[in-house]
N, C-alpha and C positions, 0 to 999 in steps of 0.2 A: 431350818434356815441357818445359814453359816453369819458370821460374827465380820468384822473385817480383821481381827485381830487372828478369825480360822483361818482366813485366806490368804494372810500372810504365813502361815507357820502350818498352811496342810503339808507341806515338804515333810516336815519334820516331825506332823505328828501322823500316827499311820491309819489312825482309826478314821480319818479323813481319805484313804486312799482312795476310795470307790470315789469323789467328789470330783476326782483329778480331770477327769473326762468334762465332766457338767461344767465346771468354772472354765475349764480350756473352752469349750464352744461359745460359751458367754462371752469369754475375753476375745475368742474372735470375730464374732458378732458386732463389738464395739468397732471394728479396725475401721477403719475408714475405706470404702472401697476405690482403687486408683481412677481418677478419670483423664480419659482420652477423650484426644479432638481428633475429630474425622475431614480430611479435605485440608486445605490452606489456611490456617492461622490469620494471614493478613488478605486483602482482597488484591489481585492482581490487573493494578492500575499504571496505565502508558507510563507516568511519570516514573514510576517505580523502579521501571525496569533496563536492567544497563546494557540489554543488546539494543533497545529502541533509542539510547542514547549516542550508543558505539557506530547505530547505523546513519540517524541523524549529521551527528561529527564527519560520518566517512562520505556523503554527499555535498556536505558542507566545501571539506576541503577539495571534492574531486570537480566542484562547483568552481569554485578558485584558482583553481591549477587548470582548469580547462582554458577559462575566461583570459588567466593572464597569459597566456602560449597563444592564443589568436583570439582579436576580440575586432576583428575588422569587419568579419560575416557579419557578426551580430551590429553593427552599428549601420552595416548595408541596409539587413534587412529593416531594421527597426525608421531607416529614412523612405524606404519604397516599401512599406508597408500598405499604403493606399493605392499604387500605381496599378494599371491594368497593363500597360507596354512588356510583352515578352523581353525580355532583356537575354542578353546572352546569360546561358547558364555559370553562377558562380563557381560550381565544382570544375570547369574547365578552368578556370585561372586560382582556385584554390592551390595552397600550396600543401604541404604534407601536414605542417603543426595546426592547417583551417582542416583538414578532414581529422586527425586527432581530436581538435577541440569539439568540432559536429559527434563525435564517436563519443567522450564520455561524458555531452552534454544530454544526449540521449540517455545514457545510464544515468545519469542524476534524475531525468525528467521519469525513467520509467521507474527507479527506487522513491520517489516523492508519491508519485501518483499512486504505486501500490500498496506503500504503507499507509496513505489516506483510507484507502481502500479499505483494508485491513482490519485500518482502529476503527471504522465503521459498524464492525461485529464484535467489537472486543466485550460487550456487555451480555453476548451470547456465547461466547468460546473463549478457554485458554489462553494467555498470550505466549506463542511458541516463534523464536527466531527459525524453526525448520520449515515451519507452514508461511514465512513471509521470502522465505529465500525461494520456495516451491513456488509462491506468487509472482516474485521476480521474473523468476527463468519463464514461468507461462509467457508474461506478459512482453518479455524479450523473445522469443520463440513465436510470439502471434505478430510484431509488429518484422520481424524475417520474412515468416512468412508471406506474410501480408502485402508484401515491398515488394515479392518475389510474385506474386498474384496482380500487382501492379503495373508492372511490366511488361507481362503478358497482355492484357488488357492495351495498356499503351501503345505496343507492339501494333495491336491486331489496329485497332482507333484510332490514331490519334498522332500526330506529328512527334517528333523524337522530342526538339525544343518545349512544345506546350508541356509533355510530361515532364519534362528536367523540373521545369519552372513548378509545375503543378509540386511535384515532390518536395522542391526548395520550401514553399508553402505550407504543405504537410506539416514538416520536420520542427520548420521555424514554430509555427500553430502551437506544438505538442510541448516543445520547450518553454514558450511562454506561458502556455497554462500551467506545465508546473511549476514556473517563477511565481504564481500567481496563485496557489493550491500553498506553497514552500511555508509562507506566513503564519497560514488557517491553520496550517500544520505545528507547525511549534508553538503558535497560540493557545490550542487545544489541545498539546500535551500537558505544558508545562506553565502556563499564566493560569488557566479556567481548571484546568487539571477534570476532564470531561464536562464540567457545566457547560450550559450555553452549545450542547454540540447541532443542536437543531440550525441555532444560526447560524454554525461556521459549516454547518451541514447545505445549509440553503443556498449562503454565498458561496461553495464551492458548486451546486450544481446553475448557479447562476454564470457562474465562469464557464462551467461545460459547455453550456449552450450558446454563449456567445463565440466562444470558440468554433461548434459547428456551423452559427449562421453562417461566419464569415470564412469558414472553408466554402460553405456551398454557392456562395458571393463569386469565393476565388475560380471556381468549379467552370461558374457557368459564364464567368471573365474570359475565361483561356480558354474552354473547350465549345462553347454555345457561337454556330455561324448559321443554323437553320430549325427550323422546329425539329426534323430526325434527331440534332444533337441533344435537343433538352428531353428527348426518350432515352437514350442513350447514359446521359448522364443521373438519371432518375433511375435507370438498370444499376447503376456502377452506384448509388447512393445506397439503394440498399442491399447487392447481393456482397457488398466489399467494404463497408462500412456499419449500417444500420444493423444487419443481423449480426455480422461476425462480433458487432463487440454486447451486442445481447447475451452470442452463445460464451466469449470470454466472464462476462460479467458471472452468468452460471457456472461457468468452470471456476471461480473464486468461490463462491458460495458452495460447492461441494468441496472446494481442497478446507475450504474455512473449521466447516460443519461436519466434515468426514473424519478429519485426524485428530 
């Protein structure tokens, strides 16, 4: 057994040399071993994060700069919101700053709606600004399309005025829900900071479906003059509505859960 008085002074004295090895493995024995953390340090929570802040702000403003360049559409529609009377279509006496504002009010409505969307999985995935810009562009790419599949249908059915009008409907619909989603949403980043998301979870799907009654209200206002029509518009509910946004909803939950 060595002394502590050996273990200081085996350097110097030699008959300790053979020890040199034994006390070195002891001493490293003691060391402390480093530890590591695996994965994220902090939990990555909406509020946290400054592209969900950056993108917030940048609908905000494009909310405001749309609204102040034409805010006449919206004050039309919001007074003949209940009317059944085809009216001549607004987009003929719209001016250029009323189709602008129609154009980045849609991007406000489809950035709201899909970031709701979004922070709906954030407790099962990542939060990644590339996977919410991929959500965007889908959702912008499915209502193109979709517009484009509209027309056709219109085309073949349907008088040119009932589809303007029907469209004007659409648009208005989409926009106001997500004036009405915009709240829930920065509610439930930044006040409840995800508590409570059941209920702002419930009241946003309470708005969806108010929003559908009263498209298919609109639907069958403008297009419904004989029984054929209400088969017809029950075709167009679900082969351009119902399932397409079924298969969109999938296509979120594989871009969410994929990357």
């Amino acid at each position: 057994m060595f002394g502590i008085y050996d273990v200081l002074t085996f350097q110097v004295n030699p008959q300790y040399g053979e020890a040199v090895p034994y006390i070195q493995n002891s001493l490293d024995g003691l060391r402390s071993s480093p530890v590591s953390f695996q994965g994220d340090l902090f939990p990555q929570l909406p509020h946290m994060q400054n592209w969900i802040f950056g993108v917030i702000l940048f609908l905000f403003i494009l909310f405001v700069f749309s609204v102040n360049r034409s805010y006449g559409w919206i004050m039309d529609s919001v007074q003949n919101i209940a009317k059944v009377k085809i009216r001549k279509s607004m987009f003929s006496q719209t001016t250029t700053e009323g189709y602008q504002s129609r154009f980045f009010l849609i991007i406000f409505a489809v950035g709201v709606l899909s970031l709701y969307v979004y922070l709906g999985f954030y407790q099962e995935t990542q939060l990644s600004f590339s996977i919410y810009s991929l959500l965007f562009l889908c959702s912008l790419i499915f209502l193109i399309v979709k517009n484009f599949l509209m027309h056709i249908v219109a085309y073949t059915f349907s008088k040119e005025a009932s589809f303007k009008s029907g469209a004007e409907f659409y648009t208005n619909t989409l926009f106001f829900l997500s004036l009405l989603i915009a709240p829930l949403l920065i509610l439930k980043i930044y006040f409840y900071h995800g508590n409570f998301s059941d209920l702002f979870d419930t009241l946003a799907l309470i708005f969806v479906v108010l929003s559908a009654i009263f498209l298919v209200i609109k639907l069958f206002q403008l297009f419904y003059k004989k029984i054929l029509d209400s088969i017809h518009i029950l075709l167009y509910l679900c082969t351009l509505e119902i399932l397409p946004y079924v298969g969109l909803f999938q296509v979120y939950k594989w871009i969410i859960k994929g990357f």
